[in-house]
Residue, then its C-alpha position, 0 to 999 in steps of 0.5 A: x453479426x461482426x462483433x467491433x473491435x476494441x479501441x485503446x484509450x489513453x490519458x496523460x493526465x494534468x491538473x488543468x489539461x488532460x492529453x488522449x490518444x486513441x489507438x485501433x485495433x491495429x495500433x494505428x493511432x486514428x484520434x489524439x486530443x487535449x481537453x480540460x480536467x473536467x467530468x463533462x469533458x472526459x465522459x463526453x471524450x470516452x463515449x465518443x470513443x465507441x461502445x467498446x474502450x478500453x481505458x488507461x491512466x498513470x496512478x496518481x492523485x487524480x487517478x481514483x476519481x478518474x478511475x470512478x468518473x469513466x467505469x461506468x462508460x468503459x468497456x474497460x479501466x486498467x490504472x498502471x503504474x509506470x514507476x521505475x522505467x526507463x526516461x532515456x528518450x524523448x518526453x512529452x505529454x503526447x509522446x507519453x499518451x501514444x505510449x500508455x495507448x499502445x501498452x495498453x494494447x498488447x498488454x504490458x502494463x502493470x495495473x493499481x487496484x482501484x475497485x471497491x468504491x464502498x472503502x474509500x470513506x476508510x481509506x480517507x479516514x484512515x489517510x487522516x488519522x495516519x497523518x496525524x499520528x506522523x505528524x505528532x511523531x514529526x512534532x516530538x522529535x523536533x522538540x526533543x531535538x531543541x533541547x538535544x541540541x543544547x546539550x539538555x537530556x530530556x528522558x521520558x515524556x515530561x516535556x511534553x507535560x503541559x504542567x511541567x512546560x514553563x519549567x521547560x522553556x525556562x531552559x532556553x532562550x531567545x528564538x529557540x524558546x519561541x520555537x519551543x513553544x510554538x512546537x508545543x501548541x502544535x502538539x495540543x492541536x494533533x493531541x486533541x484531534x488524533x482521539x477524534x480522527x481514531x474513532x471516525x476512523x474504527x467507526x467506518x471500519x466496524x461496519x464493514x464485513x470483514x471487521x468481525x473477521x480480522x479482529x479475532x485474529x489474535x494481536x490484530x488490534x482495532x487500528x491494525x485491521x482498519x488498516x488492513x481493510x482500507x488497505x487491501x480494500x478486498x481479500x479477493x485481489x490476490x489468488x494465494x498468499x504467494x499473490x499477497x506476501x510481494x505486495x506486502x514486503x514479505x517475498x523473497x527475492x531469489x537469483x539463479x542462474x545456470x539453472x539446467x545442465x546435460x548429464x549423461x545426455x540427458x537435460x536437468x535441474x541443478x541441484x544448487x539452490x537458487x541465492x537469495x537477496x531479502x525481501x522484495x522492496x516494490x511493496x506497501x509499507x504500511x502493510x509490511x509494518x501491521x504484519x511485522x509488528x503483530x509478528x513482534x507482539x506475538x512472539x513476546x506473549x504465550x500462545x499458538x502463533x508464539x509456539x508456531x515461531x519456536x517451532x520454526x526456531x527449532x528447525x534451525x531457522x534464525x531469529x530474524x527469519x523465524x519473525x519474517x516467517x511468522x508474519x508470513x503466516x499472520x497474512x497468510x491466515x488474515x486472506x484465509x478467514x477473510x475470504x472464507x468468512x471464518x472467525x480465528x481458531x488457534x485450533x486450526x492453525x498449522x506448524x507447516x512452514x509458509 
């Protein structure tokens, strides 16, 4: 029996409309049509797309529902980031349709991971609770700055001392002391409700399976490695570490050119090393932090991963290069115990360079 061929689906995706264009085998386009942001519609628009479709979307808000909405239905579900092309040409929403169809088809695009449904309570939690803690920072910094601007030093954190206020807002007036103040009943609301988003949010964490894991990894505290699990979701999604250090800023971005040469008519590397250019910017900043600020706290407390920093120091390796390295290797050995279900062992933990 002919096995049928697979169709290519694409959406362009809006908050009131959502614009499909399907695509054969062939790439002939032989379907496009507009329906509303609605389940009913969308389900009904897959199905009547045959057994076997391959789904596409552009990452987005709507994109994890949509990506759950239509899994069930799809031979296939690809969420692709576009960011950064080029918008040269023509641009409308069928034009971008056609394109995500046939991209989709020969296999150009670049996918989001959007699988592991039972994280998404976590990855909400934790959205709330960051949030939170930026807001309160945001909060702060405003109203130090009232104060800055006035020529007021206000060291330390009395300022924000609700017993020390009034004595505060003494020093200001007018229209800058009702901002002050109403700055300050913001930051008693984030206060209150930063503790409870904390907890909602460990709580979720400590019922996953990786939890026991990651918080034996020495410097991962509870608020880290929920992050890490809403976050990376999976420590399955990337093959090495060389798969995990891009996504989390810590790759090495190098330049070549000119890399072979003929000598004595035979072909060959050059010898010259390649030219290095930081660390990749296309990555998860939360992610880079965690890593980074467990690499900072370890190199100022006794302990094996503050000897495997030394050891990179004695190799020649700078300061800074030496952190980098090591929050390398605190990712490396997170995916490493992850997948093996392995709790930390100092013991075990290599000097080899990553």
């Amino acid at each position: 029996m002919k096995q049928q061929a697979i169709q290519y689906l694409a959406f362009d995706v809006h908050r009131a409309t959502v614009v499909a264009s399907l695509r054969d085998a062939s790439g002939r386009v032989v379907m496009r049509a507009t329906v509303a942001t609605e389940a009913k519609q969308i389900v009904a628009l897959v199905k009547s797309a045959g057994p076997r479709v391959h789904v596409v979307f552009e990452e987005g808000t709507q994109a994890q529902w949509l990506h759950d909405l239509v899994i069930d239905h799809a031979e296939r579900v690809v969420v692709c980031n576009v960011r950064g092309d080029s918008e040269t040409e023509n641009k409308n929403d069928r034009i971008d349709a056609d394109e995500l169809s046939e991209r989709l088809r020969v296999g150009r695009l670049k996918s989001v991971y959007h699988g592991t449904p039972e994280v998404l309570t976590l990855k909400e939690l934790v959205r709330s609770y960051s949030s939170l803690v930026s807001d309160t920072t945001r909060v702060m910094l405003r109203l130090k700055a009232i104060f800055r601007a006035r020529a007021i030093p206000t060291p330390g954190v009395s300022v924000y001392r609700p017993s020390k206020r009034e004595q505060w807002l003494a020093n200001l007036e007018g229209g800058a002391r009702v901002r002050a103040a109403a700055l300050l009943s913001q930051l008693d609301v984030l206060l209150e409700l930063r503790p409870k988003a904390k907890t909602a949010m460990i709580a979720a964490a400590r019922r996953l399976p990786g939890w026991k894991i990651l918080r034996s990894i020495p410097f991962l505290g509870p608020v880290r490695v929920a992050q890490i699990l809403a976050i990376l979701r999976t420590p399955y999604r990337f093959r090495t570490k060389r798969n995990l250090w891009p996504y989390a800023g810590l790759a090495v971005v190098t330049r070549s050119s000119g890399d072979q040469e003929f000598k004595d008519g035979k072909l060959q590397r050059r010898k010259r090393a390649p030219l290095t250019r930081g660390l990749n910017r296309n990555h998860n900043p939360v992610l880079k932090s965690i890593f980074k600020g467990a690499a900072t706290s370890a190199i100022a407390r006794p302990g094996s991963l503050r000897e495997y920093y030394e050891a990179t120091l004695a190799r020649g390796v700078k300061e800074e290069l030496a952190k980098v390295t090591l929050a390398r290797k605190i990712a490396a050995v997170v995916l490493r115990l992850w997948k093996r279900g392995e709790l930390w062992d100092p013991k075990k933990l290599t000097m080899q360079a990553t």
